[in-house]
DSSP file (Angstrom, degrees, kcal/mol; ACC not computed):
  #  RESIDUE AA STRUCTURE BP1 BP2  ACC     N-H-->O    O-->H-N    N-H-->O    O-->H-N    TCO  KAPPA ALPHA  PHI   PSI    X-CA   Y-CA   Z-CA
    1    1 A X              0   0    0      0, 0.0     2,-0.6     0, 0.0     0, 0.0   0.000 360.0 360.0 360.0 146.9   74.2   84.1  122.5
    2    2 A X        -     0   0    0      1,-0.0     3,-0.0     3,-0.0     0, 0.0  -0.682 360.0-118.1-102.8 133.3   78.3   84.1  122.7
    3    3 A X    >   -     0   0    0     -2,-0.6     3,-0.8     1,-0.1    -1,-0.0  -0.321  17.3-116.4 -61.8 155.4   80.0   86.8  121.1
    4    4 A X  T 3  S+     0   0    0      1,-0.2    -1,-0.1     3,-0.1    -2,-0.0   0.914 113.4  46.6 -40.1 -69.8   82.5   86.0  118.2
    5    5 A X  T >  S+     0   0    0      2,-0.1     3,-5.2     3,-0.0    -1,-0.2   0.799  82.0 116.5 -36.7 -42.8   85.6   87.6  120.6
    6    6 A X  T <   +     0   0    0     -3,-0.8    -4,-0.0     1,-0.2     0, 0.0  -0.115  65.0  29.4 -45.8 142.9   84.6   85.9  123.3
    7    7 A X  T 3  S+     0   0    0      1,-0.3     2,-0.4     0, 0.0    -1,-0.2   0.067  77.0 138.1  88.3 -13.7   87.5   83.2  124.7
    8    8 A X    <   -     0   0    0     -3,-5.2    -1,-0.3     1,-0.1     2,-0.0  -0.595  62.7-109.2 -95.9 167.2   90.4   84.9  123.6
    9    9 A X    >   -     0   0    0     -2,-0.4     3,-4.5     1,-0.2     4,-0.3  -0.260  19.4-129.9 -98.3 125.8   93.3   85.0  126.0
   10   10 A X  T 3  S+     0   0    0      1,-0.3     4,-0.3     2,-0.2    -1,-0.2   0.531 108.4  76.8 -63.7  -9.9   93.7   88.4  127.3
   11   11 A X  T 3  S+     0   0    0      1,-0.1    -1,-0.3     2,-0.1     4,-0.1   0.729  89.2  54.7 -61.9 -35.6   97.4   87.7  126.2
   12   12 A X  S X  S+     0   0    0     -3,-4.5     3,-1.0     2,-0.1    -2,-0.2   0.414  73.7 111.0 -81.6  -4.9   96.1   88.3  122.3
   13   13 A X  T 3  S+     0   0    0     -4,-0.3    -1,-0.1     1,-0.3    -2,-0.1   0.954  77.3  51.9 -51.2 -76.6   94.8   91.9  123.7
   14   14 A X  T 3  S+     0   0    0     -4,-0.3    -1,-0.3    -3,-0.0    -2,-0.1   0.665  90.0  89.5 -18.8 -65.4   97.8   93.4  121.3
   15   15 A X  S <  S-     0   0    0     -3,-1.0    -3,-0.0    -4,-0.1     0, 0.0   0.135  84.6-115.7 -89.7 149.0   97.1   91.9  118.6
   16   16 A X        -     0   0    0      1,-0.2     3,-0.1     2,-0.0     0, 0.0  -0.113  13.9-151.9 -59.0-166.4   94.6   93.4  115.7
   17   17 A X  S    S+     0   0    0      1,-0.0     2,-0.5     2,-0.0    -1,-0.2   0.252  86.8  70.9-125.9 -37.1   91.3   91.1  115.2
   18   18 A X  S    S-     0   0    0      4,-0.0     2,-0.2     5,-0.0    -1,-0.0  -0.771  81.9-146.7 -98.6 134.0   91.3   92.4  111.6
   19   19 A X    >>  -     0   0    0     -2,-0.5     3,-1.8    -3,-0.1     4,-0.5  -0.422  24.2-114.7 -81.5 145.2   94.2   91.1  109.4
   20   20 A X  H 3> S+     0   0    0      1,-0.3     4,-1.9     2,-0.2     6,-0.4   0.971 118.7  60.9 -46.1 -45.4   95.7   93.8  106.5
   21   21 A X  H 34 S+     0   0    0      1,-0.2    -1,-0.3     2,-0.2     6,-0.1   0.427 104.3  61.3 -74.0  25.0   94.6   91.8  103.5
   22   22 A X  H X4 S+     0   0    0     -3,-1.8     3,-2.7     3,-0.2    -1,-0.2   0.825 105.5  40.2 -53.9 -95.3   91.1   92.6  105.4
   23   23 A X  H 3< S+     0   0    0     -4,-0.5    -2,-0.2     1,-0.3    36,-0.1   0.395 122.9  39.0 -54.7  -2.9   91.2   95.9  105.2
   24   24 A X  T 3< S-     0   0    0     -4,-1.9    -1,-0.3     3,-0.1     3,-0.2   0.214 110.5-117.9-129.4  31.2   92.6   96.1  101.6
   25   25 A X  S <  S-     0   0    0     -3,-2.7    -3,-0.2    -5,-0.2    -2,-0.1   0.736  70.2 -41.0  41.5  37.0   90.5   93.3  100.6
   26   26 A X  S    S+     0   0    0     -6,-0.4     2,-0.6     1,-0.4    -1,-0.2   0.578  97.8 131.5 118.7   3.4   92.9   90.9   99.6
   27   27 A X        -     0   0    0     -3,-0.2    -1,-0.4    -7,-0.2    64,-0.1  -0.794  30.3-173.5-107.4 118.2   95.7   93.1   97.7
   28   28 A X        +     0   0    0     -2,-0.6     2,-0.3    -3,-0.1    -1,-0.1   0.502  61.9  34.5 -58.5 -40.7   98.9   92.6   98.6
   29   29 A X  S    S-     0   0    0     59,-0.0     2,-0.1    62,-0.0    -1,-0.1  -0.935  86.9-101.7-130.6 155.1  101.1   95.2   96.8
   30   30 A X        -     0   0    0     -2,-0.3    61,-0.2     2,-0.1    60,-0.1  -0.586  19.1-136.3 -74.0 150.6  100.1   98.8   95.9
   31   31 A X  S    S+     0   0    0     59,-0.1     2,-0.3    -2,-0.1    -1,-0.1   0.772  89.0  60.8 -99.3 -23.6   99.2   99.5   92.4
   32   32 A X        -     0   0    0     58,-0.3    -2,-0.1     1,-0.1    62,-0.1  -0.726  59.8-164.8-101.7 147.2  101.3  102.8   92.3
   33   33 A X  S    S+     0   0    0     -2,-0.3    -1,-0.1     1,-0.1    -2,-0.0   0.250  71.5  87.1-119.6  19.2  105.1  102.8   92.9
   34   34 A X        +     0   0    0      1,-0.1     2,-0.7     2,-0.0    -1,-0.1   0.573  62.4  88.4-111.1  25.6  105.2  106.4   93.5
   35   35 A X        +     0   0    0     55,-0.1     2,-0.2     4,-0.1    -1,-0.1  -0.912  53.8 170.5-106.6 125.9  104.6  106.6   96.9
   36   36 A X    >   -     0   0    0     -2,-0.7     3,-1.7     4,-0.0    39,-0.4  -0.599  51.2 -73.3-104.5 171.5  107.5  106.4   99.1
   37   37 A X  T 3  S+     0   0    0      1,-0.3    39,-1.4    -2,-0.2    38,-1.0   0.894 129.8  29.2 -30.0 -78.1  108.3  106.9  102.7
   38   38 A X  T 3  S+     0   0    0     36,-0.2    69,-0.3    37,-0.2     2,-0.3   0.067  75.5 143.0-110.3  56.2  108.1  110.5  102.6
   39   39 A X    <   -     0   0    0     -3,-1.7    36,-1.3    -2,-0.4     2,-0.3  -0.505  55.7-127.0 -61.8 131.5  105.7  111.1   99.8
   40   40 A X  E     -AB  74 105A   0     65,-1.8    65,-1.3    -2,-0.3     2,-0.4  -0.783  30.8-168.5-117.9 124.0  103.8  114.1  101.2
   41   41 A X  E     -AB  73 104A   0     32,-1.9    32,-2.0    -2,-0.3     2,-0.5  -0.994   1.8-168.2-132.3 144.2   99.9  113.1  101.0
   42   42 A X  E     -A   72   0A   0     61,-1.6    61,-0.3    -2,-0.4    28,-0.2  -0.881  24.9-124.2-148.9 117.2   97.2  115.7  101.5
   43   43 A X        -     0   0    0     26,-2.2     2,-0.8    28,-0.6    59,-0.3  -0.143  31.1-133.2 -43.1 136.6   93.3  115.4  102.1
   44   44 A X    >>  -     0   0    0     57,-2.9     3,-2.2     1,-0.2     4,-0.9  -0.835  20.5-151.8 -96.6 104.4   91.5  117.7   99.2
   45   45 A X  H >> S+     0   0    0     -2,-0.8     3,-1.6     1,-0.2     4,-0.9   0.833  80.8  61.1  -0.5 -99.0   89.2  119.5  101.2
   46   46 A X  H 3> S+     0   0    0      1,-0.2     4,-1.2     2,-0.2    -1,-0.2   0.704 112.9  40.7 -27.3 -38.7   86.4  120.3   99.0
   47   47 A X  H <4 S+     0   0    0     -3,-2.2    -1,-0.2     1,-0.2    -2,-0.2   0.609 103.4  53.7-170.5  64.2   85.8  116.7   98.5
   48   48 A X  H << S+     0   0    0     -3,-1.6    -2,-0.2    -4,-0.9    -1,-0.2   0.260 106.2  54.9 -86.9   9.3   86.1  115.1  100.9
   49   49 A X  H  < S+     0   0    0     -4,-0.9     3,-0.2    -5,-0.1    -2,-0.2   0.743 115.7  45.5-106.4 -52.1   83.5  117.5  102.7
   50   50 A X  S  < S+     0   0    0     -4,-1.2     2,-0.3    -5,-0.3     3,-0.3   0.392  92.5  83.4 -85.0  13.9   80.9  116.6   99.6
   51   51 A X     >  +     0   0    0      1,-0.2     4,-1.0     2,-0.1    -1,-0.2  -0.406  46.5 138.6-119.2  81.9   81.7  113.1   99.7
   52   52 A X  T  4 S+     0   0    0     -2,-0.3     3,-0.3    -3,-0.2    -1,-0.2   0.920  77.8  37.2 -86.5 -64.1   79.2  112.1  102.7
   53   53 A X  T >4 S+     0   0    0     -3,-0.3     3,-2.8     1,-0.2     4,-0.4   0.905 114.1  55.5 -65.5 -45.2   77.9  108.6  100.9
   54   54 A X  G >> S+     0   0    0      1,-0.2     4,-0.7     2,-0.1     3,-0.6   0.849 104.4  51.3 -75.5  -4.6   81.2  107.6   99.4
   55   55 A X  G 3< S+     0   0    0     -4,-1.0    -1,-0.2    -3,-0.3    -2,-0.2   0.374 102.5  60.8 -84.3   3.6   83.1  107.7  102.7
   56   56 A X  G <4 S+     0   0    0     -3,-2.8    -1,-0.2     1,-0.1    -2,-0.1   0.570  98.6  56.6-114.6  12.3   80.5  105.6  104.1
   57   57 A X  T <4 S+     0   0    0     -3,-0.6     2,-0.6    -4,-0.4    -2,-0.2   0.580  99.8  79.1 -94.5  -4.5   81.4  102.8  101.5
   58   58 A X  S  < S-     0   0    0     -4,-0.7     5,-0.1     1,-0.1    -3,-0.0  -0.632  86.9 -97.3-108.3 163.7   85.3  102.7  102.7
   59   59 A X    >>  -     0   0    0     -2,-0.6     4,-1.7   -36,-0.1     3,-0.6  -0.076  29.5-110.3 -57.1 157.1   86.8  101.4  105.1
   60   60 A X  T >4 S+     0   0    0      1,-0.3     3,-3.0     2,-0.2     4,-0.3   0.805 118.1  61.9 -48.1 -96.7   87.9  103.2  108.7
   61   61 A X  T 3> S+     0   0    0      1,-0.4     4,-1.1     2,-0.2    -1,-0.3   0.507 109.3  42.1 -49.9 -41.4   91.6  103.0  107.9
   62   62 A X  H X> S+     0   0    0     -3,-0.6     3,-3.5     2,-0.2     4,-2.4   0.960 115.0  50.0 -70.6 -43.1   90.7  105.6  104.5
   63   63 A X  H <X S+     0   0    0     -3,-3.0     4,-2.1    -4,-1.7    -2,-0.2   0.941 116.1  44.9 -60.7 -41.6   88.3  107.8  106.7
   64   64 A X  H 3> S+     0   0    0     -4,-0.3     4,-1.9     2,-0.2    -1,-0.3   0.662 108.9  49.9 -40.1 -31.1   91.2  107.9  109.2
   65   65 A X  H <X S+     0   0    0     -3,-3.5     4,-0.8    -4,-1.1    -2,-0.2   0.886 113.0  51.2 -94.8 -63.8   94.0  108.6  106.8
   66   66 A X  H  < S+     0   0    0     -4,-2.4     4,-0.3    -5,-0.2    -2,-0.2   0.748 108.5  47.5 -23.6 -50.3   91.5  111.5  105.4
   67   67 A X  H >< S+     0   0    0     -4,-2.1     3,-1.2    -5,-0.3    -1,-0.2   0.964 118.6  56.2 -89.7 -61.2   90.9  113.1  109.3
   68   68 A X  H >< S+     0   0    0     -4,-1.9     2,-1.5     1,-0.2     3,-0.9   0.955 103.4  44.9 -18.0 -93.2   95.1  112.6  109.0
   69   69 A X  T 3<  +     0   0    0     -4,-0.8   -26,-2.2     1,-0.2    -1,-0.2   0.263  60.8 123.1 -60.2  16.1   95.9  114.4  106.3
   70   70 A X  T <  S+     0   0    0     -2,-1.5    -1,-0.2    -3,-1.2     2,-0.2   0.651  96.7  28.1 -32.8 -19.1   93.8  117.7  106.9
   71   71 A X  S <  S-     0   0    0     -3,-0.9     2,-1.0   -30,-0.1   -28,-0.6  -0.764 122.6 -74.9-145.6 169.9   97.8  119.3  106.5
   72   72 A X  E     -A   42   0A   0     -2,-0.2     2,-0.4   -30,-0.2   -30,-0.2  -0.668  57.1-175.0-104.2 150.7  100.1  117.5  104.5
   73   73 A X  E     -A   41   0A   0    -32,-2.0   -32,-1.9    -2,-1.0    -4,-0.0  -0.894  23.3-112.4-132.2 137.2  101.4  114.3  106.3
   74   74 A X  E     -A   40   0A   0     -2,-0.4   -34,-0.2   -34,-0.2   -36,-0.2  -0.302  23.3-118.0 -62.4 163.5  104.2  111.7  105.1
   75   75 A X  S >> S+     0   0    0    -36,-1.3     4,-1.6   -38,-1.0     3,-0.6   0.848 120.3  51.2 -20.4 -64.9  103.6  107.8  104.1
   76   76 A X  T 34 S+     0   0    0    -39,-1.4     4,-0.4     1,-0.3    -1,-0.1   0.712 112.6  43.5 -75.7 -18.0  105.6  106.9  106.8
   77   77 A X  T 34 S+     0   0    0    -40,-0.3     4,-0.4     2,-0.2    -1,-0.3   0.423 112.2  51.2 -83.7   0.1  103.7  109.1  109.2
   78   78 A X  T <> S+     0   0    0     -3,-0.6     4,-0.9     2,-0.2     6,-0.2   0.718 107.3  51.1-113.8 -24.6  100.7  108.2  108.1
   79   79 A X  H  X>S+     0   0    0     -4,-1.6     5,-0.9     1,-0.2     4,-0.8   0.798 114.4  49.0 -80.4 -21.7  101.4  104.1  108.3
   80   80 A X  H  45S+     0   0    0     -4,-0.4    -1,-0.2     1,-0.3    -2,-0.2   0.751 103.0  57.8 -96.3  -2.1  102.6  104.7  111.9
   81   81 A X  H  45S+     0   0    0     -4,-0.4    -1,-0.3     1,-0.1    -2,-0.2   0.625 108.7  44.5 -85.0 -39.2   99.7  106.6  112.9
   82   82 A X  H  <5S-     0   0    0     -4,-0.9    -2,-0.2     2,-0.1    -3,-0.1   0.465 110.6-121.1-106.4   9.5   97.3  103.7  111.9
   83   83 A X  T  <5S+     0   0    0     -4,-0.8    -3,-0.2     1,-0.2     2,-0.1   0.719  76.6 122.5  75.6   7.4   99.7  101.3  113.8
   84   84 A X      < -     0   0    0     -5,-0.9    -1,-0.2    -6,-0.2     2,-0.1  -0.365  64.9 -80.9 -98.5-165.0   99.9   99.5  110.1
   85   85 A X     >  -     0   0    0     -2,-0.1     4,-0.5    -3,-0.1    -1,-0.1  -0.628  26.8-120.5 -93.3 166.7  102.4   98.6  107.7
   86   86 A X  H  > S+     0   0    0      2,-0.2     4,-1.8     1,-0.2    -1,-0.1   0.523 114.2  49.3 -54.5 -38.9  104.1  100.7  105.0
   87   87 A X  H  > S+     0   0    0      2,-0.2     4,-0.9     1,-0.2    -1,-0.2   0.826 115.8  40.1-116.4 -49.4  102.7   98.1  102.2
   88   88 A X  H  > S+     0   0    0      2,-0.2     4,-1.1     1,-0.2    -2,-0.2   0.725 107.6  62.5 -94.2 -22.0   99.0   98.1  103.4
   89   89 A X  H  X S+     0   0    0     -4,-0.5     4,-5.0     2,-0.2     5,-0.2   0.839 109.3  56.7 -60.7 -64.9   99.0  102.1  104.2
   90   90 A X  H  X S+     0   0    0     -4,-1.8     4,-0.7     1,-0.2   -58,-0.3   0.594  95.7  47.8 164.3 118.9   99.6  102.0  100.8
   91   91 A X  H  X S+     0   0    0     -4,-0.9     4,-2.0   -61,-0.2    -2,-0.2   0.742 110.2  53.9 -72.9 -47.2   97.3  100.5   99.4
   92   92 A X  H  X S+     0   0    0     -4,-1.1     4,-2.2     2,-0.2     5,-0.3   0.923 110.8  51.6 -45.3 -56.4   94.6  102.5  101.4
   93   93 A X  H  X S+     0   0    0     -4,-5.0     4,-3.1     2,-0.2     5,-0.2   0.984 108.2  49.0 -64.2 -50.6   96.3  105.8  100.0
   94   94 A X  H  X S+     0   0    0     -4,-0.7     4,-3.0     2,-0.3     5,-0.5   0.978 111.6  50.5 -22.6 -81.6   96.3  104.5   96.2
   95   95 A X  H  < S+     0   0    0     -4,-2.0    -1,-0.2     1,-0.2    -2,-0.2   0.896 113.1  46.7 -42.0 -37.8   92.5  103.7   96.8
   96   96 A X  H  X>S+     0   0    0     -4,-2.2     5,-2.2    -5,-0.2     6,-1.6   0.822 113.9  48.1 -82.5 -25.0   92.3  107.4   98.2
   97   97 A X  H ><5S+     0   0    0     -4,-3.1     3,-2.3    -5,-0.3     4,-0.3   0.990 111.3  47.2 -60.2 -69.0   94.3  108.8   95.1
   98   98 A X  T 3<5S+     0   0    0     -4,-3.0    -1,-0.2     1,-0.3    -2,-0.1   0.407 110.3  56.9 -92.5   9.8   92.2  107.0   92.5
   99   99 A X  T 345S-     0   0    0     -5,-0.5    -1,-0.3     3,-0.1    -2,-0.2   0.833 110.2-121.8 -86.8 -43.3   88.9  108.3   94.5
  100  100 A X  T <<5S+     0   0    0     -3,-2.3    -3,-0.2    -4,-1.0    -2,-0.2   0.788  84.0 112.2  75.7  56.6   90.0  111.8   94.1
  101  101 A X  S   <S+     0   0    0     -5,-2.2   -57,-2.9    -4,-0.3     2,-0.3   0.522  75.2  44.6-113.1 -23.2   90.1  112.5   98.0
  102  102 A X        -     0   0    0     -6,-1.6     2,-0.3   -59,-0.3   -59,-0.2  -0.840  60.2-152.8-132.1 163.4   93.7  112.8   98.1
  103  103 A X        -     0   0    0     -2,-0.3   -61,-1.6   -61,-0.3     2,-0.3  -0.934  12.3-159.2-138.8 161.6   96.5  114.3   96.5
  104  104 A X  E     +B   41   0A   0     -2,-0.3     2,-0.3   -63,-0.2   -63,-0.2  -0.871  23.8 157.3-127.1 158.8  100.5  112.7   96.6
  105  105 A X  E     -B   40   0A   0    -65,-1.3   -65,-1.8    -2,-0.3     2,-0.5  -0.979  40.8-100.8-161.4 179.6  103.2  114.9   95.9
  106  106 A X        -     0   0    0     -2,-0.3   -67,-0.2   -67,-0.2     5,-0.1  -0.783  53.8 -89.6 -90.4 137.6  107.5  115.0   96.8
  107  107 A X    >>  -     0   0    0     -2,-0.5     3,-2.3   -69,-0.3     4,-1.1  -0.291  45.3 -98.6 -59.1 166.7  108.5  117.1   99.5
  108  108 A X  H >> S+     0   0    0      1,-0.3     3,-1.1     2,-0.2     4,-1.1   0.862 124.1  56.8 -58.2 -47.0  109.3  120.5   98.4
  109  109 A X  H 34 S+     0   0    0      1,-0.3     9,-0.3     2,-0.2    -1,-0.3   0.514 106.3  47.2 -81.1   2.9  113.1  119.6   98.4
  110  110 A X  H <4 S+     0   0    0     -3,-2.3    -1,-0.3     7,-0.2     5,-0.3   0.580 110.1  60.2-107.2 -25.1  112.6  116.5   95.9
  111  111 A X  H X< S+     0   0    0     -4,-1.1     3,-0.7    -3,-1.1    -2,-0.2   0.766  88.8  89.3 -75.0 -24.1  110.4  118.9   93.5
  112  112 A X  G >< S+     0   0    0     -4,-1.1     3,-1.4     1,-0.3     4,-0.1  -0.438  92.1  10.4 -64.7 135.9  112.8  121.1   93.1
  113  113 A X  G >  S-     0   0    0      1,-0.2     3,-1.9    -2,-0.2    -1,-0.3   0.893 130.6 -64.2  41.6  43.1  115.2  121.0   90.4
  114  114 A X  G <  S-     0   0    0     -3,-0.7    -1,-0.2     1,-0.3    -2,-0.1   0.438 107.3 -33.1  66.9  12.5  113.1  118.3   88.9
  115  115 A X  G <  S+     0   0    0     -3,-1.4    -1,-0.3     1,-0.5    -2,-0.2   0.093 110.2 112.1 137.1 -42.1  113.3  115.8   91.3
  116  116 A X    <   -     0   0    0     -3,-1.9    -1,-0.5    -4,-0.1     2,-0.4  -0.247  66.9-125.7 -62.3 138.9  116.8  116.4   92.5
  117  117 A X        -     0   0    0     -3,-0.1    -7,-0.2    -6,-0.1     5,-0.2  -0.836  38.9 -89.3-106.1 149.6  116.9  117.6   96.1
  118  118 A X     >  -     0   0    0     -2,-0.4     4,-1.0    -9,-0.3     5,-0.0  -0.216  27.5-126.4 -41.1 137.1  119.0  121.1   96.7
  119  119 A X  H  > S+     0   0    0      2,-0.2     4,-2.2     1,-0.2     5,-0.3   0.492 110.0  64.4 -29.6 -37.0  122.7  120.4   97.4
  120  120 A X  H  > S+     0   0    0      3,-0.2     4,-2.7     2,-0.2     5,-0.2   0.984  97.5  46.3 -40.9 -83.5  121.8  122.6  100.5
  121  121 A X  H  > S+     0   0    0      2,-0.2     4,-3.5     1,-0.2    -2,-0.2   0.932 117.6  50.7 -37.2 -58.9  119.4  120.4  102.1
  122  122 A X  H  X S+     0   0    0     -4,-1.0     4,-3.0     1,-0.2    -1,-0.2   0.959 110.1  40.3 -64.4 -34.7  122.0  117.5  101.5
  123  123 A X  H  X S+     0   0    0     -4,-2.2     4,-2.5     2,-0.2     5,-0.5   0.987 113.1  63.6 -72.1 -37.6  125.3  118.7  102.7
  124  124 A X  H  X S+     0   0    0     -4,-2.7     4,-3.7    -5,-0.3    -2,-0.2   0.849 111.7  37.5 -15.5 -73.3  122.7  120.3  105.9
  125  125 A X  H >X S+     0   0    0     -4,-3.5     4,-1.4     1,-0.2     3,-0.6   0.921 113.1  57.1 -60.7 -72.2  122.0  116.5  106.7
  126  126 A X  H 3X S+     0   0    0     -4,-3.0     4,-2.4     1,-0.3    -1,-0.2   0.720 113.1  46.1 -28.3 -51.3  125.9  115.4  105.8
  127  127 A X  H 3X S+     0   0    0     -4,-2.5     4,-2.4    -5,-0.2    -1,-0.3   0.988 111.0  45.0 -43.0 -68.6  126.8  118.0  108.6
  128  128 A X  H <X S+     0   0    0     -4,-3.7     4,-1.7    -3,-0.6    -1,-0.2   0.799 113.4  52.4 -56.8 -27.9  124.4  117.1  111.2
  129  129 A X  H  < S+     0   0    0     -4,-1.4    -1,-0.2     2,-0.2    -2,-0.2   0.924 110.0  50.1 -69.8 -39.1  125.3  113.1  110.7
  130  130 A X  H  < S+     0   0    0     -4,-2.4    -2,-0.2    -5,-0.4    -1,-0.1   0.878 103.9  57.9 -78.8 -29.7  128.9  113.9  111.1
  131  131 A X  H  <        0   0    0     -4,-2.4    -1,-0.3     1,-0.2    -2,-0.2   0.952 360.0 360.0 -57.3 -52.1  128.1  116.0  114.6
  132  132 A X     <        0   0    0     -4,-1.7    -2,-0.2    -5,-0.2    -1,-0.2   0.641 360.0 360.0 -69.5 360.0  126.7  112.7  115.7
């Protein structure tokens, strides 16, 4: 019997075999809009260690972002780490939120002052762009 794969042109090698709206089963946009690009996302231990059955109902791409996010790890680090897009990354994380496997937060310097990031932090970066 021939396997499915077989015949395609070793030219396609690159390419995924599974398409995003695969892996997020069809879903197109994320249902939350507060994760951004560096939206800080961080495995919660405890359970994710005791959730041994439900991890074996999601997809690689979650169990992966979990084994990521051991520490806390950006959006944008976390999409480029599974070689997918920003949009479909997440969607995964969302699905990991509303699981209670993960936790989202702003980096420290957006938490601060309510949202606002220190006046420090900005003129820092103003400096360092204007050295380039």
């Amino acid at each position: 019997m021939k396997h499915w794969t077989e015949g395609f042109d070793d030219d396609d090698a690159d390419e995924p075999l599974v398409r995003p709206y695969t892996i997020t089963s069809g879903r197109t946009t994320p249902e939350r809009d507060d994760l951004t690009l560096i939206t800080l996302v961080t495995a919660i231990p405890e359970v994710s260690s005791e959730a041994g059955h439900g991890l074996r109902r999601m997809q690689p791409e979650h169990r992966t972002i979990l084994a990521l996010c051991k520490g806390p790890m950006a959006v944008a680090e976390v999409a480029s780490a599974l070689d997918l897009p920003v949009t479909v990354t997440k969607i995964l994380i969302g699905d990991l939120i509303e699981a209670g496997q993960v936790r989202a937060r702003p980096p420290l310097a957006f938490a601060q002052a309510g949202g606002i990031p220190d006046m420090t932090i900005l003129e820092a970066v103003r400096d360092g762009l204007r050295k380039l």
